[in-house]
N, CA, C and O atoms as a GROMACS GRO file, in nm:
protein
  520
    1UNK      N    1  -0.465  -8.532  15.481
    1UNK     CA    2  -0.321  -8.531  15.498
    1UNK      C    3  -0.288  -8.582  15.637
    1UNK      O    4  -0.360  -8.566  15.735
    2UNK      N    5  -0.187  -8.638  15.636
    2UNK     CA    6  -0.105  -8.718  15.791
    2UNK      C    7  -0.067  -8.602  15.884
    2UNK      O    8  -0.074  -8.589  16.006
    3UNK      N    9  -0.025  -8.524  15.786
    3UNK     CA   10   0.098  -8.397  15.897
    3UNK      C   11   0.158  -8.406  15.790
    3UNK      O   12   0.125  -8.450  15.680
    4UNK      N   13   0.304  -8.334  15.852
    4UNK     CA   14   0.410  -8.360  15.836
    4UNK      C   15   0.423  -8.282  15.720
    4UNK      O   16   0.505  -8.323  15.639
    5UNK      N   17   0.336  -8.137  15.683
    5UNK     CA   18   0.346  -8.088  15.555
    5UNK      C   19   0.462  -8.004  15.550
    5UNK      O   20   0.527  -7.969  15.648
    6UNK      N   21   0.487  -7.969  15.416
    6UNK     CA   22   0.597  -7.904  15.377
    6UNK      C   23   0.632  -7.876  15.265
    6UNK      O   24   0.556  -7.939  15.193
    7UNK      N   25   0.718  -7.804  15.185
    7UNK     CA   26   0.768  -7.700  15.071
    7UNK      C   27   0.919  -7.760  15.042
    7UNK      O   28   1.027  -7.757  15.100
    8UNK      N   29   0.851  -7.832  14.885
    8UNK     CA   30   1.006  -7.920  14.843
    8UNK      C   31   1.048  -7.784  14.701
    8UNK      O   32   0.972  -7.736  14.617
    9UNK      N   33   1.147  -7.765  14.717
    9UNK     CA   34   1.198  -7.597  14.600
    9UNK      C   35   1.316  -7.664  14.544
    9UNK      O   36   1.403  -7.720  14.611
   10UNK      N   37   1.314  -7.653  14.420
   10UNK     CA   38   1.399  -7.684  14.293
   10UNK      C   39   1.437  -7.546  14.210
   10UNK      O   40   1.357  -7.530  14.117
   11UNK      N   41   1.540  -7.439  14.217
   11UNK     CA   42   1.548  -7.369  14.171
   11UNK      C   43   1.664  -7.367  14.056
   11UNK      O   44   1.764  -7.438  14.051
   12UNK      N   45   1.626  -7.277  13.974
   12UNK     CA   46   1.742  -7.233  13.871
   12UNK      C   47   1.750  -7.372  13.788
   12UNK      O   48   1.859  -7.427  13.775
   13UNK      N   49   1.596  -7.446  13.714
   13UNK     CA   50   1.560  -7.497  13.632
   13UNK      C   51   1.621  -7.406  13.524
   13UNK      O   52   1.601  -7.285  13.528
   14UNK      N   53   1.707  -7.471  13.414
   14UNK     CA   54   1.716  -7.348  13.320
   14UNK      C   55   1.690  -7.495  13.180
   14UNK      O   56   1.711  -7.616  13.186
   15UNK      N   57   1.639  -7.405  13.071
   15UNK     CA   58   1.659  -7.467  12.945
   15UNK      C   59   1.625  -7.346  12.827
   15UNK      O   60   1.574  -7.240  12.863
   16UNK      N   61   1.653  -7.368  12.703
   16UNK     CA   62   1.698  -7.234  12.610
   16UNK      C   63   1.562  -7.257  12.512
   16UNK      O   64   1.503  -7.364  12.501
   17UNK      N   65   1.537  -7.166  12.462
   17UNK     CA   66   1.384  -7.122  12.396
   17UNK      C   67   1.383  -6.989  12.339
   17UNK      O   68   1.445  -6.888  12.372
   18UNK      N   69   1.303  -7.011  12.249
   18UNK     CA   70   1.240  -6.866  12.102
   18UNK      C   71   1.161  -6.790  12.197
   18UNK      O   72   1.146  -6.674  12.160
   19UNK      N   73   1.104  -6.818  12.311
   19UNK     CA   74   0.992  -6.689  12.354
   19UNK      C   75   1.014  -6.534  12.340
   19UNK      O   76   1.114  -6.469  12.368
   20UNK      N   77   0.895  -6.494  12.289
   20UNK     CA   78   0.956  -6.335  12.272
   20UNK      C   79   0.826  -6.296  12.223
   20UNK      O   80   0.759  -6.356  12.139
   21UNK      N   81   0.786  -6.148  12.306
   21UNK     CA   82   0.728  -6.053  12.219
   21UNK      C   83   0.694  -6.023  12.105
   21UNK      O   84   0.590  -6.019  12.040
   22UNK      N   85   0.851  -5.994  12.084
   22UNK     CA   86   0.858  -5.952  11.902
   22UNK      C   87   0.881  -6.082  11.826
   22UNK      O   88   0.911  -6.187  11.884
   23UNK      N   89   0.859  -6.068  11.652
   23UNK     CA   90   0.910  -6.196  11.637
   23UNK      C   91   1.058  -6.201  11.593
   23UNK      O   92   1.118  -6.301  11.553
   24UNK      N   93   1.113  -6.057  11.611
   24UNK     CA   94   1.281  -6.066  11.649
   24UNK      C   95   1.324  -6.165  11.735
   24UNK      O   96   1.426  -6.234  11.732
   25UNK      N   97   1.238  -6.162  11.807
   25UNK     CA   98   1.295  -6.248  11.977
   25UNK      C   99   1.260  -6.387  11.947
   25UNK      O  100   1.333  -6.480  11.979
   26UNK      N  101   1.186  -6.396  11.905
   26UNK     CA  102   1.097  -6.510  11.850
   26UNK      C  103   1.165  -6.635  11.764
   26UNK      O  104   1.143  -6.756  11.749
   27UNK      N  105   1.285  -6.511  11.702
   27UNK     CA  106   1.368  -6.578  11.558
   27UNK      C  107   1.494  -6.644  11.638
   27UNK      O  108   1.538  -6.736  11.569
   28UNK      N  109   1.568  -6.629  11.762
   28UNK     CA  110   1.624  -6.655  11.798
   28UNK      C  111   1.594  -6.698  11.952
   28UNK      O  112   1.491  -6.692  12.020
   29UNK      N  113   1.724  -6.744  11.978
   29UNK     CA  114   1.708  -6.884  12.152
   29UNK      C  115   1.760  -6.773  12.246
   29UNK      O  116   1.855  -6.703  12.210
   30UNK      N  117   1.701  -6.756  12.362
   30UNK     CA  118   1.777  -6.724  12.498
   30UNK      C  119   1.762  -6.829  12.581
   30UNK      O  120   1.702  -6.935  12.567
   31UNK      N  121   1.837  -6.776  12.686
   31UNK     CA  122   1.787  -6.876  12.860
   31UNK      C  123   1.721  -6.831  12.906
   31UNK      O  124   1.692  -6.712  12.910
   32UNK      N  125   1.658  -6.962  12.978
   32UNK     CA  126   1.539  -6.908  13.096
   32UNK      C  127   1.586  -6.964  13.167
   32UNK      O  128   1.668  -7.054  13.144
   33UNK      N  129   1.533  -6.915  13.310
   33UNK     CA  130   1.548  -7.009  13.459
   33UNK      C  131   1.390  -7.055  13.506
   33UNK      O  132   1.294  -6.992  13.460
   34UNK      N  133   1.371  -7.150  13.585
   34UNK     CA  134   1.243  -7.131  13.698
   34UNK      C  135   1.299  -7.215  13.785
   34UNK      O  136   1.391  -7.297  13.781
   35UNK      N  137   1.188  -7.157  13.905
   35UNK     CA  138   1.209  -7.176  14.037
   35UNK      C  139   1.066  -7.269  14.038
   35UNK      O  140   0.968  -7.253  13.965
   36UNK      N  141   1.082  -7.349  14.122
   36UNK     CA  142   0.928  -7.385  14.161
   36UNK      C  143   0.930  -7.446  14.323
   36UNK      O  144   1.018  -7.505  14.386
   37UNK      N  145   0.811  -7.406  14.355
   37UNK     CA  146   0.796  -7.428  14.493
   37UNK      C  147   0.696  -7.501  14.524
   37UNK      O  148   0.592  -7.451  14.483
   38UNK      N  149   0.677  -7.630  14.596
   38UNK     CA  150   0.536  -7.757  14.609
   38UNK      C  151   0.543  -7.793  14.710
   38UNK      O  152   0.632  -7.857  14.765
   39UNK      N  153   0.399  -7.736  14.767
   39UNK     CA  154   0.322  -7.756  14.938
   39UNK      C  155   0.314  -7.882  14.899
   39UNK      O  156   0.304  -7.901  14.778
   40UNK      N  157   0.317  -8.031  15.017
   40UNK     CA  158   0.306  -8.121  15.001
   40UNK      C  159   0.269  -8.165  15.149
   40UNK      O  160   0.265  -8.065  15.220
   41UNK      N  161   0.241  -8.280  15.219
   41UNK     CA  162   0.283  -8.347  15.317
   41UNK      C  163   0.439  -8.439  15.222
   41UNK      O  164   0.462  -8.475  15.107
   42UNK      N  165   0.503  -8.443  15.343
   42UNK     CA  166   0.597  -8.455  15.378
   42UNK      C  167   0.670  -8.598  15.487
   42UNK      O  168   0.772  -8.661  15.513
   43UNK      N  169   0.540  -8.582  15.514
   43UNK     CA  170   0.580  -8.712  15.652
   43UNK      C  171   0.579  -8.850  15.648
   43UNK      O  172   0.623  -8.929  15.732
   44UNK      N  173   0.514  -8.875  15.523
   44UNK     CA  174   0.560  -9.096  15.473
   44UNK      C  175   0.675  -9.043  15.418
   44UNK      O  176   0.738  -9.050  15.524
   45UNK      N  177   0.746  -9.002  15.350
   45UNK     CA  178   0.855  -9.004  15.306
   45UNK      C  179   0.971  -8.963  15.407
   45UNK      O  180   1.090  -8.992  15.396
   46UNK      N  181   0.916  -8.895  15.498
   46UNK     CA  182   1.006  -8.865  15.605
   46UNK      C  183   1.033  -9.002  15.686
   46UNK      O  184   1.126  -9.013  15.766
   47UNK      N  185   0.965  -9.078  15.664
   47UNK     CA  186   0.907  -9.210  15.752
   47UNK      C  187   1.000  -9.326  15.699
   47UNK      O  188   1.082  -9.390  15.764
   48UNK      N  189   0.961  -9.340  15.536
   48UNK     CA  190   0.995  -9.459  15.458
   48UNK      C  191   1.136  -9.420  15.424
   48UNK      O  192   1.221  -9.509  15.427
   49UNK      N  193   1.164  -9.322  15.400
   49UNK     CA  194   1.277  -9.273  15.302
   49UNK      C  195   1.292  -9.345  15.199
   49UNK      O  196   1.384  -9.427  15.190
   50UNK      N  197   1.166  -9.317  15.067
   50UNK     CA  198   1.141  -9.390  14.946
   50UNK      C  199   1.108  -9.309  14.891
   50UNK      O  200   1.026  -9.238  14.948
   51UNK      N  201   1.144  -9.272  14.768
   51UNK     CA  202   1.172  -9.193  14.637
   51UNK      C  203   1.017  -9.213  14.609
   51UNK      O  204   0.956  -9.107  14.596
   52UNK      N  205   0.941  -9.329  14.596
   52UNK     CA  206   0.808  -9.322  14.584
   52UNK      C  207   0.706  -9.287  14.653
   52UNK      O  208   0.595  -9.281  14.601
   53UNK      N  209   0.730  -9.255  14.794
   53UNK     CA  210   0.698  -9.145  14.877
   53UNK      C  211   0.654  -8.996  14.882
   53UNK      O  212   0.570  -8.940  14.951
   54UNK      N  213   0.736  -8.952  14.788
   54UNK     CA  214   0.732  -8.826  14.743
   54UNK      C  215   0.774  -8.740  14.653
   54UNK      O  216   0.851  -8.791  14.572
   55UNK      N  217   0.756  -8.648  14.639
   55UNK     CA  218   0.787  -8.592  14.459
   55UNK      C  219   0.904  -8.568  14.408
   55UNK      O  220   0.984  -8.489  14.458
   56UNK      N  221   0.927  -8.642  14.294
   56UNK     CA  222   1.048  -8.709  14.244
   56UNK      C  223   1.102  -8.577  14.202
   56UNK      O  224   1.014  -8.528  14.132
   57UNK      N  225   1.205  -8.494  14.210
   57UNK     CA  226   1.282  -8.381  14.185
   57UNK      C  227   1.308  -8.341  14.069
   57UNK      O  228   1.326  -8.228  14.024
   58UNK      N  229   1.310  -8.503  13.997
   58UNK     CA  230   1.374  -8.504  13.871
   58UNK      C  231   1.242  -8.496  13.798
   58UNK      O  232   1.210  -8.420  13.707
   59UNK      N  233   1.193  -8.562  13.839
   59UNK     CA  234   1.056  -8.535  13.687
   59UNK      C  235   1.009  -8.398  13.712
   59UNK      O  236   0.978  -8.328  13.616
   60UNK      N  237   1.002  -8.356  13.823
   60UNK     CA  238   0.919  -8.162  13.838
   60UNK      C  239   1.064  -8.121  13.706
   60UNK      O  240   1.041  -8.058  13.603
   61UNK      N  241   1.180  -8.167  13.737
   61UNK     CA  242   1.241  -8.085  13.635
   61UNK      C  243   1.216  -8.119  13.441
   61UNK      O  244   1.200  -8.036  13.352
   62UNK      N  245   1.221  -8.252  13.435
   62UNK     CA  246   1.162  -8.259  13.276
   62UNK      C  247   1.023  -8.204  13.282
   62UNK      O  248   1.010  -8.155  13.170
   63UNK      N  249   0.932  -8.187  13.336
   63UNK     CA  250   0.808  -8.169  13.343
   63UNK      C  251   0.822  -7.971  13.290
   63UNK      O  252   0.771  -7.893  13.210
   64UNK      N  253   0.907  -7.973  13.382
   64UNK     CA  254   0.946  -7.804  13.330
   64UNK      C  255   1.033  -7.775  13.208
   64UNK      O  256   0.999  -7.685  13.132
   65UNK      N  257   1.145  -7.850  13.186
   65UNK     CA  258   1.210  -7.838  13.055
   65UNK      C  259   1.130  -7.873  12.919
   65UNK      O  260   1.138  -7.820  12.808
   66UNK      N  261   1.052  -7.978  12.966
   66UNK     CA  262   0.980  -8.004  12.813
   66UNK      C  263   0.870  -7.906  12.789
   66UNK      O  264   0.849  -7.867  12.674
   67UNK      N  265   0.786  -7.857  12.906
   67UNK     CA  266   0.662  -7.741  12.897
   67UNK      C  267   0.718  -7.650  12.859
   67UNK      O  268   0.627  -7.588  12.803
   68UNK      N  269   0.841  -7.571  12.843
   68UNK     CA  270   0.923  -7.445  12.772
   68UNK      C  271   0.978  -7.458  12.687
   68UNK      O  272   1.020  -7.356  12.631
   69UNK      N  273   1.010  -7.593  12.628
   69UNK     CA  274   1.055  -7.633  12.501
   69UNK      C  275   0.947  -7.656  12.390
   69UNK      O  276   0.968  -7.600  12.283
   70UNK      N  277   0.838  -7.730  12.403
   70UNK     CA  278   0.766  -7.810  12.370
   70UNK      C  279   0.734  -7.684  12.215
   70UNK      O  280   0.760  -7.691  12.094
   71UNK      N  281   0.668  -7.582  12.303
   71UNK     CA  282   0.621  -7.475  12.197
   71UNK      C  283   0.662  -7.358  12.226
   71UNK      O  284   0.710  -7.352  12.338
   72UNK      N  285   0.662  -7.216  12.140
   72UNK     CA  286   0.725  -7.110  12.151
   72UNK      C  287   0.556  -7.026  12.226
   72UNK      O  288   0.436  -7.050  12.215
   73UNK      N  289   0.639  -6.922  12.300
   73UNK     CA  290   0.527  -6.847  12.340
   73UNK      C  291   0.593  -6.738  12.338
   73UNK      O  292   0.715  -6.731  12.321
   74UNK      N  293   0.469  -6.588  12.367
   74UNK     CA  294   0.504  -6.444  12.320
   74UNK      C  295   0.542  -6.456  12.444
   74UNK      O  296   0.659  -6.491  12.454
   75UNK      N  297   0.465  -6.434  12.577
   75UNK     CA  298   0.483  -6.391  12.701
   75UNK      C  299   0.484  -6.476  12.814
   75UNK      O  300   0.398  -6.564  12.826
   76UNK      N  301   0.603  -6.453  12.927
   76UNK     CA  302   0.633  -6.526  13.000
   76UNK      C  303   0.530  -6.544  13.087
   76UNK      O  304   0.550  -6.638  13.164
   77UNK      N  305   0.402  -6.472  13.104
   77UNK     CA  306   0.312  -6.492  13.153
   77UNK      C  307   0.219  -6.647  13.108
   77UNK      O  308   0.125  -6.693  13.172
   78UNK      N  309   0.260  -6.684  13.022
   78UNK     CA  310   0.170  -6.777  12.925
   78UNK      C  311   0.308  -6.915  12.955
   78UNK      O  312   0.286  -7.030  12.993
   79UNK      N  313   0.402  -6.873  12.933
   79UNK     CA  314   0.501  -6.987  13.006
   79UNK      C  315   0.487  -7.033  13.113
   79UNK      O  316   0.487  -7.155  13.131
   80UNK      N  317   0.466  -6.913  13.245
   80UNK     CA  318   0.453  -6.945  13.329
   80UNK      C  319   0.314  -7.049  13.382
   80UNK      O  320   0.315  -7.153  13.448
   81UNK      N  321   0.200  -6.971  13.322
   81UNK     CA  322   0.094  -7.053  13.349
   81UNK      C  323   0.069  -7.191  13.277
   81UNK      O  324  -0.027  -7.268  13.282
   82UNK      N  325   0.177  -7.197  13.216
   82UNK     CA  326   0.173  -7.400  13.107
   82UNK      C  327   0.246  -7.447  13.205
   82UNK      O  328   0.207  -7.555  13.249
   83UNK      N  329   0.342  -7.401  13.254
   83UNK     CA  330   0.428  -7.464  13.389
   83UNK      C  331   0.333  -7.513  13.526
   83UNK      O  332   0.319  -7.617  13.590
   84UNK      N  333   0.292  -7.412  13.527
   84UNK     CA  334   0.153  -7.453  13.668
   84UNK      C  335   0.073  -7.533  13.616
   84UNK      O  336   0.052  -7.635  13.681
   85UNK      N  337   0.025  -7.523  13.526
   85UNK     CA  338  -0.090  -7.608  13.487
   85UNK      C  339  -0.046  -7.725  13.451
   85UNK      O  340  -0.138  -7.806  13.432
   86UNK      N  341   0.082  -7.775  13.431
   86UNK     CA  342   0.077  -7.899  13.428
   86UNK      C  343   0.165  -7.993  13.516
   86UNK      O  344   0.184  -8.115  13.518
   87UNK      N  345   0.229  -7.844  13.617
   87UNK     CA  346   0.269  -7.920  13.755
   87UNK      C  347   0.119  -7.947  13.815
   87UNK      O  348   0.112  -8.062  13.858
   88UNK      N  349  -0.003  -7.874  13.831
   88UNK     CA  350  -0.118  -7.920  13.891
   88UNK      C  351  -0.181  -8.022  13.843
   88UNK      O  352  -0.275  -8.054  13.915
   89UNK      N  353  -0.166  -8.103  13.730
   89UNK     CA  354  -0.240  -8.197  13.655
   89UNK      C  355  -0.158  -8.336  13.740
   89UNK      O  356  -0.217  -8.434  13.784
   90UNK      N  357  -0.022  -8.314  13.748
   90UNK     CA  358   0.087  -8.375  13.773
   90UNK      C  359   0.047  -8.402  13.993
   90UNK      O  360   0.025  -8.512  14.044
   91UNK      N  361   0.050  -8.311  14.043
   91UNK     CA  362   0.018  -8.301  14.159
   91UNK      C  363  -0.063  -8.247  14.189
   91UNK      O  364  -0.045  -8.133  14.231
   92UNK      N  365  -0.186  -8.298  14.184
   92UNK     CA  366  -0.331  -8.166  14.216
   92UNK      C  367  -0.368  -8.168  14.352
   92UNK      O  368  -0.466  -8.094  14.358
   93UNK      N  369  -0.343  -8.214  14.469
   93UNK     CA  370  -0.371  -8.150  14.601
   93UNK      C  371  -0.234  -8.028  14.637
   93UNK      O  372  -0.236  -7.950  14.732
   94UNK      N  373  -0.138  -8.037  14.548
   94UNK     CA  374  -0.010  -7.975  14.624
   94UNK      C  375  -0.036  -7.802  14.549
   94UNK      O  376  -0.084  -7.759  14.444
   95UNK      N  377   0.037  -7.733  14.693
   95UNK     CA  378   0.083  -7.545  14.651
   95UNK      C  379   0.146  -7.605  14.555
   95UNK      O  380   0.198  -7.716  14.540
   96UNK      N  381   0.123  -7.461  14.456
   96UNK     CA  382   0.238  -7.455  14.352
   96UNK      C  383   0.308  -7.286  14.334
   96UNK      O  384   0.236  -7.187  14.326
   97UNK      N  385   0.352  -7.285  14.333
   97UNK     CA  386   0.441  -7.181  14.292
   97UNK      C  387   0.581  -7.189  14.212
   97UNK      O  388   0.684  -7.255  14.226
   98UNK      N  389   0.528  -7.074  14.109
   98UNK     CA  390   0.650  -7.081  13.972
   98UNK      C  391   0.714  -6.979  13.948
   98UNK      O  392   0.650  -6.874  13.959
   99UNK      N  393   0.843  -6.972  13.913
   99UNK     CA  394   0.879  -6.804  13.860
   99UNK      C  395   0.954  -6.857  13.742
   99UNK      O  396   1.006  -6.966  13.721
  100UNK      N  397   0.944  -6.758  13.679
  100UNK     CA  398   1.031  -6.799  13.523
  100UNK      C  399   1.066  -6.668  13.507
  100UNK      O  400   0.993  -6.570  13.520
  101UNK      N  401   1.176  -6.672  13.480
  101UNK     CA  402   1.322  -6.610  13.465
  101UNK      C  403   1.336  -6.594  13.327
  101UNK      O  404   1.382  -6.694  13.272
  102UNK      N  405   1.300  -6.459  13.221
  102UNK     CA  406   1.418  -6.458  13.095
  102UNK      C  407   1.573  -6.373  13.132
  102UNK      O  408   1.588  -6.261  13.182
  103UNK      N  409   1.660  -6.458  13.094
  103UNK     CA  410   1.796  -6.366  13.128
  103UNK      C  411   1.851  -6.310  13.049
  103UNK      O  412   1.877  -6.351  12.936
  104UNK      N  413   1.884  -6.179  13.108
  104UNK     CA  414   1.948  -6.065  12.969
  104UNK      C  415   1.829  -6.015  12.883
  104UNK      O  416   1.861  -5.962  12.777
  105UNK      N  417   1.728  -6.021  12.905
  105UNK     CA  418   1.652  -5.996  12.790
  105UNK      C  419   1.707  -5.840  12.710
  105UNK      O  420   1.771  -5.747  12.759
  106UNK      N  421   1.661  -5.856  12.590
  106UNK     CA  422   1.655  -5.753  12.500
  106UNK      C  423   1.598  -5.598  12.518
  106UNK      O  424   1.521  -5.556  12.431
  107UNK      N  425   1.631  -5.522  12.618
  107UNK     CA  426   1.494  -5.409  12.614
  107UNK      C  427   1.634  -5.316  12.726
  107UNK      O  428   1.730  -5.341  12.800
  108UNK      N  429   1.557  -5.203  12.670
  108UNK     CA  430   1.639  -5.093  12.753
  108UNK      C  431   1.683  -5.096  12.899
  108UNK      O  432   1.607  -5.152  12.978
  109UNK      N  433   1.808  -5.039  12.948
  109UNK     CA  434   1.828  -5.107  13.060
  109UNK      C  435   1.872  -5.223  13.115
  109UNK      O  436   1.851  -5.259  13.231
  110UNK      N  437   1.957  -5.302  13.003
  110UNK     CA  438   1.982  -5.424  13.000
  110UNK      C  439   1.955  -5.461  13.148
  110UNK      O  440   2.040  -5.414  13.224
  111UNK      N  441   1.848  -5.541  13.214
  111UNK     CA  442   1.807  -5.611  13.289
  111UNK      C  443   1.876  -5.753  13.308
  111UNK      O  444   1.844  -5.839  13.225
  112UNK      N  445   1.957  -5.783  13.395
  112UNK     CA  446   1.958  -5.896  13.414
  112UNK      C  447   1.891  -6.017  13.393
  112UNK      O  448   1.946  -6.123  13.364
  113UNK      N  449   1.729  -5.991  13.415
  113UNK     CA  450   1.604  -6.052  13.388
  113UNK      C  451   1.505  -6.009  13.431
  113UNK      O  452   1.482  -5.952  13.538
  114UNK      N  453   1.415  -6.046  13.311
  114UNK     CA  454   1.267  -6.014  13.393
  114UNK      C  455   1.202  -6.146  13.399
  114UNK      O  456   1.238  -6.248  13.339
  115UNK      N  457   1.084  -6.129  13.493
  115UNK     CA  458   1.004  -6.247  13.542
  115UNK      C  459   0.882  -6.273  13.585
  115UNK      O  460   0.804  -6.178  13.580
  116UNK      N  461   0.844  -6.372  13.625
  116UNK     CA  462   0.663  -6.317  13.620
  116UNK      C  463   0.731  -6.473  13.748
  116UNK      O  464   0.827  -6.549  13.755
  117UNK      N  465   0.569  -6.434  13.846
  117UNK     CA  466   0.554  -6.517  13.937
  117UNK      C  467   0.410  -6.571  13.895
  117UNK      O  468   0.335  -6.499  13.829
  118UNK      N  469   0.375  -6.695  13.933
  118UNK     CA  470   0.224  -6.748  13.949
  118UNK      C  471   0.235  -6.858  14.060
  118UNK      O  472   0.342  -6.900  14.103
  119UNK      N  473   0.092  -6.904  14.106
  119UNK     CA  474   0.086  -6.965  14.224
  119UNK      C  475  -0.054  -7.004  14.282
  119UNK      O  476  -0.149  -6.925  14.293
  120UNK      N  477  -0.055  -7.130  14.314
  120UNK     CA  478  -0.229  -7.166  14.366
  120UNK      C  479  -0.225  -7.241  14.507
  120UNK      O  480  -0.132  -7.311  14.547
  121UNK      N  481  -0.292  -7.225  14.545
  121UNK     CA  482  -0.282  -7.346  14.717
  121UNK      C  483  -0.298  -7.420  14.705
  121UNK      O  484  -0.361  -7.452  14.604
  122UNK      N  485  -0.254  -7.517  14.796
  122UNK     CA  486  -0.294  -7.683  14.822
  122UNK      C  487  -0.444  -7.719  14.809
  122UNK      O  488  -0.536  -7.637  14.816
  123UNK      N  489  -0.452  -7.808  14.796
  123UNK     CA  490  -0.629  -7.843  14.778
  123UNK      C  491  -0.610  -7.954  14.845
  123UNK      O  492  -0.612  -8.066  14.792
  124UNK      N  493  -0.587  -7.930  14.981
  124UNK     CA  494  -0.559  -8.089  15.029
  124UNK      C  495  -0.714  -8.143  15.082
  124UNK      O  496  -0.800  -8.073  15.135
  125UNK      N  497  -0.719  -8.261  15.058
  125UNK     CA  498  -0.846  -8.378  15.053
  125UNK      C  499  -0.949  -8.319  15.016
  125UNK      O  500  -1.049  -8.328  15.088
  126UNK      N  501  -0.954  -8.218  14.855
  126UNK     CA  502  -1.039  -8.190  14.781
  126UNK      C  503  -1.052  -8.285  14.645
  126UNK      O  504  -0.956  -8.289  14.569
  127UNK      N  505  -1.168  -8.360  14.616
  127UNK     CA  506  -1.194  -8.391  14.538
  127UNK      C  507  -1.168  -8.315  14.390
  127UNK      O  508  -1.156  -8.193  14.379
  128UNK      N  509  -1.161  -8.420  14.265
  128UNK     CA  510  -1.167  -8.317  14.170
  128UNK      C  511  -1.315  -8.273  14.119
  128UNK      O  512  -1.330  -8.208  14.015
  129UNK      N  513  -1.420  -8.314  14.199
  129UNK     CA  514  -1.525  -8.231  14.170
  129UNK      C  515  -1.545  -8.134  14.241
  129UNK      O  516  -1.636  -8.055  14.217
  130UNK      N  517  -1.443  -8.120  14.371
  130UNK     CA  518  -1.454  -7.959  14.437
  130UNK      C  519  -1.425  -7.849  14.386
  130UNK      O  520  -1.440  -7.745  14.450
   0.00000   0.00000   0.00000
C-alpha cells in the first residue's frame, strides 16, 4: 500500500426480502438495511480524483442489493456472511465490515430491528495463497 489508507461507509443500503426464521416470515417481504464499512488505501484517488481509482459506491451497493435478493435465507447471520463474502471476492486486500438490519421484525417487543454485525481485516499485500 502507498499510504493514504482509509474507511469509505455506505450506510442504510436498504432492499425488501422473504428472510425469516419461520416459514411465516419466509411467506412474506420485509425491509432490510446494511451498513458497510471498507479499509482501503485511499491516496491515488485522493491524487487522480478518478472514479477508477477507487471503490465505486455504486456497485458495493448492487453488490449488496442483489446478494439479499438473489435467494431467501432463515438467518441474518447467513445474509450477513453472503454480503462479506462477496464484498471480499470483490475487494480482497480491503477491511470489511457489515451490519444488516431487519426492521420491525415480528417477535415480542416490537423491536425496531434486530441485527447481526460481521467483519475481517485488510490483507494488505497478501497474496491469495497467504
Amino acid at each position: 500500500m502507498t499510504g493514504g489508507e482509509g474507511t469509505i461507509v455506505v450506510r442504510g443500503i436498504s432492499f425488501v426480502a422473504s428472510h425469516g426464521a419461520t416459514e411465516e416470515e419466509r411467506r412474506g417481504k420485509r425491509r432490510f438495511e446494511v451498513d458497510v464499512e471498507i479499509e482501503t488505501s485511499l491516496g491515488r484517488a485522493a491524487q487522480t480524483d478518478e472514479l477508477s481509482d477507487t471503490i465505486d459506491y455504486g456497485r458495493v451497493c448492487e453488490l449488496v442489493v442483489a446478494t439479499g435478493t438473489e435467494r431467501t435465507y432463515r438467518l441474518l447471520e447467513a445474509v450477513a456472511a453472503a454480503i462479506l463474502r462477496r464484498l471480499g471476492e470483490r475487494y480482497p486486500e480491503a477491511g470489511l465490515k457489515v451490519e444488516v438490519r431487519k426492521l420491525a421484525p415480528p417477535i415480542a417487543g416490537t423491536p425496531a430491528y434486530t441485527s447481526v454485525r460481521v467483519g475481517r481485516p485488510p490483507r494488505y499485500g497478501k497474496t491469495a495463497s497467504e
